[in-house]
C-alpha positions in Angstrom: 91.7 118.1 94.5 91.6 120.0 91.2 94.8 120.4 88.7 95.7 123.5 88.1 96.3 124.6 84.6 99.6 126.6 84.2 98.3 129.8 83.4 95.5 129.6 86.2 98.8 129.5 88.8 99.7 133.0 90.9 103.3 134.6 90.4 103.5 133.9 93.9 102.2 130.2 93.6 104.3 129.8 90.2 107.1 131.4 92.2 107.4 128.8 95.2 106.6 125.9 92.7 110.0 126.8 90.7 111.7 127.5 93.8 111.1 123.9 95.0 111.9 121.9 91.8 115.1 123.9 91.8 116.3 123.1 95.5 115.2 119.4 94.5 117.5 119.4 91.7 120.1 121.4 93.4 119.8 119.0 96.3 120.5 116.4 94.3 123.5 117.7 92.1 125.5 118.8 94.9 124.9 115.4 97.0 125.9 113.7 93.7 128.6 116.0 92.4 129.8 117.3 95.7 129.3 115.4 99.0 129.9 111.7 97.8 133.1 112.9 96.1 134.7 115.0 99.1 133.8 112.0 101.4 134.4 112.6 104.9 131.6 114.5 107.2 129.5 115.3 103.5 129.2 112.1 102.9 128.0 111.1 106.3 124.9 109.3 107.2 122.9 112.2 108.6 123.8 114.5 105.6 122.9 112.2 103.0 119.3 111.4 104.9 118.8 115.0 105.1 119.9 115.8 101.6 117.7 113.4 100.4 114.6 114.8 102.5 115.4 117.9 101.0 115.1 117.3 98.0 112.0 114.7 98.1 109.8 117.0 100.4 110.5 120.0 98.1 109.5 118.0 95.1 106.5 116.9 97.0 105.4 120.2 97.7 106.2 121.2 94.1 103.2 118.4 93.3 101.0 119.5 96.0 100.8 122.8 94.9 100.7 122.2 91.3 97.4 119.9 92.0 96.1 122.1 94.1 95.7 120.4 96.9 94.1 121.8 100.0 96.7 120.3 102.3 99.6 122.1 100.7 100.4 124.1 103.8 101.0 121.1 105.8 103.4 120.3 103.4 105.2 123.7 102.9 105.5 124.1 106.3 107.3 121.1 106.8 109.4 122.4 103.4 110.3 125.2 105.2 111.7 123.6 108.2 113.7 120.9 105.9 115.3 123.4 104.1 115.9 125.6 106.6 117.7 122.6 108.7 119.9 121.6 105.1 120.6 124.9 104.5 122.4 124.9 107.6 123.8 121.8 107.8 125.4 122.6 104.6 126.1 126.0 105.3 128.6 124.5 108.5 130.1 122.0 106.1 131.1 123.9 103.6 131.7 124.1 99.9 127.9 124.1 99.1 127.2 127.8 98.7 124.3 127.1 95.4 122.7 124.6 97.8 123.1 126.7 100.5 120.5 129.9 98.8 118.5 127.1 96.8 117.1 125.6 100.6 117.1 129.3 101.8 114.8 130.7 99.1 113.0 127.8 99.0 112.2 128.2 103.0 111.1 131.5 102.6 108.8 131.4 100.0 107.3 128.1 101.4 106.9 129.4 105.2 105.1 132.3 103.0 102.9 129.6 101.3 101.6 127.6 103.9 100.8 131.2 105.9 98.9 132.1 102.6 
């Protein structure tokens, strides 16, 4: 494995690194700020295991890529699918619109990754 140095990075690469550390923190922030205080369904077991996948697979990947590690793809692959399975998760219980586009554009641009 070899670091990367920041400027060394792609837009594209730079791009899905930011994308991930944002739907980590949004991840987060919403579980914290939104789900645990409405109770009910959003603060079920299954949503807060899947929240907190979210958010620890797309840090993970955020890692992966900025060491530039060669199995990356594995990893936003499996990104991909976790946000994509938050996203709508979150999308059906409403109230979680900024978590909503954080897993989507974080599932695009790592499906895009790990085909790169």
């Amino acid at each position: 494995m070899t670091h990367l140095s920041p400027s060394l990075l792609s837009p594209s690469l730079r791009h899905c690194i930011d994308h991930c550390l944002a739907c980590h923190a949004e991840c987060l922030s919403t579980l914290s700020g939104h789900c645990l205080e409405a109770g009910g369904r959003h603060a079920a077991p299954d949503h807060v295991r899947l929240m907190l996948a979210c958010a620890e697979i797309c840090r993970s990947t955020a890692h992966l890529l900025l060491l530039g590690s060669p199995r990356h793809a594995a990893f936003c692959t499996e990104c991909a699918a976790i946000c994509t399975e938050c996203a709508a998760q979150c999308e059906a219980l409403g109230g979680m619109e900024e978590c909503v586009a954080a897993c989507r554009a974080c599932a695009a641009l790592c499906a895009a990754m790990a085909k790169a």
